[in-house]
C-alpha positions as CSV (number, residue, x, y, z in Angstrom):
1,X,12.3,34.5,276.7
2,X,13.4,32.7,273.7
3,X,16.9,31.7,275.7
4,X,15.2,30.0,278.4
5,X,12.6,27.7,275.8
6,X,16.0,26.8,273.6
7,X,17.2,25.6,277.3
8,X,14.4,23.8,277.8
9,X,14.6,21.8,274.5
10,X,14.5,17.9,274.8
11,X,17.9,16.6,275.0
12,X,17.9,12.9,273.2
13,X,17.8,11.6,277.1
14,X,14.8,13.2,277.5
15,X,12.9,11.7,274.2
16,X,14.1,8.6,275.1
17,X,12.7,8.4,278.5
18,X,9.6,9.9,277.6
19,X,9.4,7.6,274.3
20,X,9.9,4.9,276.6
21,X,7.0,6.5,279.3
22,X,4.8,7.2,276.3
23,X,5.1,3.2,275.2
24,X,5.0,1.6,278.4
25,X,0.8,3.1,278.4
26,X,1.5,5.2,281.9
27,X,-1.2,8.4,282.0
28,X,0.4,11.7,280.5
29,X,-1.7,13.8,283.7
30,X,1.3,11.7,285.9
31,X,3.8,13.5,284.1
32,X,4.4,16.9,285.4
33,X,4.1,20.5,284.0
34,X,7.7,20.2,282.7
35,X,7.6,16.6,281.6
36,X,4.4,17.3,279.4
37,X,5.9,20.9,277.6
38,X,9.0,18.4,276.4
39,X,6.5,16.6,275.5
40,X,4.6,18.9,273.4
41,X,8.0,20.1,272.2
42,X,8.8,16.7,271.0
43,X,5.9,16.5,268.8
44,X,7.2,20.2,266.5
45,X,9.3,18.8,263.9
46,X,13.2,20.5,263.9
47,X,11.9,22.0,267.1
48,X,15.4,23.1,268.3
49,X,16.8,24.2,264.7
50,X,13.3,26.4,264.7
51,X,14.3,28.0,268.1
52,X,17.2,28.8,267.4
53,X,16.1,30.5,264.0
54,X,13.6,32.4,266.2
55,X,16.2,33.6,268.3
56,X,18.6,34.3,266.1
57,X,15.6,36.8,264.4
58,X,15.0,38.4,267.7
59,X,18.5,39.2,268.7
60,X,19.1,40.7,265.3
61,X,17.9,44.1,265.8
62,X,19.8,44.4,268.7
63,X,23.1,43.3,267.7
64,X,22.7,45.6,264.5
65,X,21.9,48.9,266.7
66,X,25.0,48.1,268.9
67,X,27.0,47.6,265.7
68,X,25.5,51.2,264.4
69,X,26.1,52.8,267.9
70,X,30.2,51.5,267.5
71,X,30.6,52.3,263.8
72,X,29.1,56.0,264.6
73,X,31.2,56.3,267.6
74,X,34.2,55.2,265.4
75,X,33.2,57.5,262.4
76,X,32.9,60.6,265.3
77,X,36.2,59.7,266.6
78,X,38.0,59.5,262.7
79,X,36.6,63.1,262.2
80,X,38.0,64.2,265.3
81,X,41.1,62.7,264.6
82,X,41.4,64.4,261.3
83,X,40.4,68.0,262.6
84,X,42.8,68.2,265.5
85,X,45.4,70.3,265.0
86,X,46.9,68.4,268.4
87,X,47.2,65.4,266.4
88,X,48.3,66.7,263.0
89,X,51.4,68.5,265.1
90,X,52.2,64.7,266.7
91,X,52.5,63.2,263.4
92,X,54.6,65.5,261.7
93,X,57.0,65.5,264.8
94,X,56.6,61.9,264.2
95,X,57.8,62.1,260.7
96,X,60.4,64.6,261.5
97,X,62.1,62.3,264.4
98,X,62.1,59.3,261.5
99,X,63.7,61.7,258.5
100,X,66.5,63.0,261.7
101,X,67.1,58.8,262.0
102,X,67.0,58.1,258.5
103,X,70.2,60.8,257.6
């Protein structure tokens, strides 16, 4: 997922040790699998600002349907609100119990 490659983005330890492997004329093949994908990662310009736009695009869709699902859920619960005779007698012995304190 696009969560675990942002974890996996060089940290500016890693590009200095394997600046400093790259120089020194060692084999890449001695590296291993996760050595040589930093590697490669190294070489994407704005690598980590890129994943994170990427991510940011895939979690998107998500986080707007969960904000739709609570905005509808809210919008159900204002119309019940409004259409309960229940809760239209609580507020008027509401407002009857502050006009009794107010004389």
């Amino acid at each position: 997922s696009a969560h675990a490659v942002v974890q996996c983005l060089p940290t500016a330890d890693d590009v200095t040790a394997l600046n400093a492997y790259k120089k020194s004329g060692k084999p890449i093949s001695d590296l291993g699998d996760p050595e040589r994908v930093v590697l490669e990662l190294m070489q994407i310009p704005g690598v980590e600002s890129r994943m994170r736009c990427y991510l940011y695009k895939w979690e998107v869709p998500s986080k707007l349907q969960q904000a739709r699902e609570i905005y509808a859920a809210n919008l159900k619960a204002i119309a019940q609100m409004r259409s309960s005779p229940a809760f239209k007698l609580c507020l008027c012995a509401c407002v009857d119990a502050g006009n009794f304190l107010n004389h």
